[in-house]
N, C-alpha and C positions, 0 to 999 in steps of 0.2 A: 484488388484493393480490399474488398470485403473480406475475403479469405484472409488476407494479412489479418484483419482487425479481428474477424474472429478466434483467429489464433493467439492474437496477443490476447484479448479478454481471456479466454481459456486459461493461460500461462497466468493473466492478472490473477483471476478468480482461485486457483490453484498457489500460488505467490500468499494473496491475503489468508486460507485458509491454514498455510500450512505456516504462517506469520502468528494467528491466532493460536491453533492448537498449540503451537510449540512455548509459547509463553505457558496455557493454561496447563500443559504436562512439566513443566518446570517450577518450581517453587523455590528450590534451594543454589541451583544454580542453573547458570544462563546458558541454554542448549544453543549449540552452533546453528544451527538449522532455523532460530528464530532470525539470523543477520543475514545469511543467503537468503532468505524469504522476501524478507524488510528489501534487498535489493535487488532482488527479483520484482517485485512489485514495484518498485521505484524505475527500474527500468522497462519496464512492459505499461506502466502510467503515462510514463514520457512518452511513449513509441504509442500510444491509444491516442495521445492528445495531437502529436504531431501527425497524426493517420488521419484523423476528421477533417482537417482541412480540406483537403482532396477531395475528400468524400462527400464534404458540403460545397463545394464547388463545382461539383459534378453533377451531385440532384441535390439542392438547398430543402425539395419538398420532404425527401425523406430521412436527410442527417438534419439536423439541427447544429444550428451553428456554437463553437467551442463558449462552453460557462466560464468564463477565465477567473471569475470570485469560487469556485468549488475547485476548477485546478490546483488554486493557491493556497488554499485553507487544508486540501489532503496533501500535497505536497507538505507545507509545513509541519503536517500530525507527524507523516512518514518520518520526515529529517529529525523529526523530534523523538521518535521509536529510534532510528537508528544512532541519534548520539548517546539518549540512552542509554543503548545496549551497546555499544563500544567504549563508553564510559563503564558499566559495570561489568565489561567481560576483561577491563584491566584490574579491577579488585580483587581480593579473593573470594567476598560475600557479596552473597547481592540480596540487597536489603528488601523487605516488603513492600515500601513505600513505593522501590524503581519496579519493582513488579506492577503494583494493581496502576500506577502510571504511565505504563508501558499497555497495558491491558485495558484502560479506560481510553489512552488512545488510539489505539484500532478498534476499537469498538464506533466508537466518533468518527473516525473515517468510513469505515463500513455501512454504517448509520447515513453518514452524509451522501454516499454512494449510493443506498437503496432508496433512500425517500426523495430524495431531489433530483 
C-alpha cells in the first residue's frame, strides 16, 4: 500500500508541476498538456485520498486520518482549473483574465497542499 501511495504522490507531484509550468509557458493560447495534467492530478488526488483510508486503519499512529475540508476545497480549485480550461480551449482566444485565474488557482491548491 505504501508503495501504491508513493507512486501516486510521484504521479500527483509530476501532474501539479507540469499543470503549473504549462499554464506559465502559455500566454496566448491554452497548451494541451495544461488539461492532461489538470486530470492527471485530479486522478491520482482521488486514488491518494481513497489510499489513506487503509493506510490509517492499518497504523492510525503513522497516517493521519483523511482532512475531508482540504479534500474539498482542492478538489474544487482543480474542477475549477479544469472548466476553465475546457471553456477556453472551445474559443479561439484565451483571454488574460482566464489565464492569471487558472494560475492563481493552482497556486491556492499547491499553497493549500504545502502549508496544511
Amino acid at each position: 500500500m505504501e508503495i501504491t501511495r508513493s507512486l501516486l504522490l510521484i504521479l500527483h507531484f509530476i501532474a501539479m508541476s507540469g499543470l503549473l509550468g504549462g499554464l506559465l509557458a502559455s500566454s496566448k493560447s491554452l497548451n494541451k498538456g495544461v488539461l492532461h495534467s489538470s486530470l492527471l492530478a485530479l486522478v491520482t488526488g482521488l486514488g491518494l485520498v481513497g489510499i489513506r483510508y487503509p493506510l490509517n486503519d492499518a497504523d492510525p499512529m503513522k497516517w493521519e486520518a483523511v482532512n475531508h475540508t482540504l479534500v474539498w476545497a482542492k478538489l474544487n480549485l482543480l474542477l475549477a482549473v479544469l472548466v476553465l480550461g475546457y471553456v477556453a480551449k472551445k474559443k479561439e482566444s484565451f483571454s488574460k483574465n482566464t489565464w492569471l485565474a487558472m494560475v492563481l488557482l493552482t497556486l491556492t491548491a499547491i499553497v493549500i497542499a504545502v502549508v496544511w
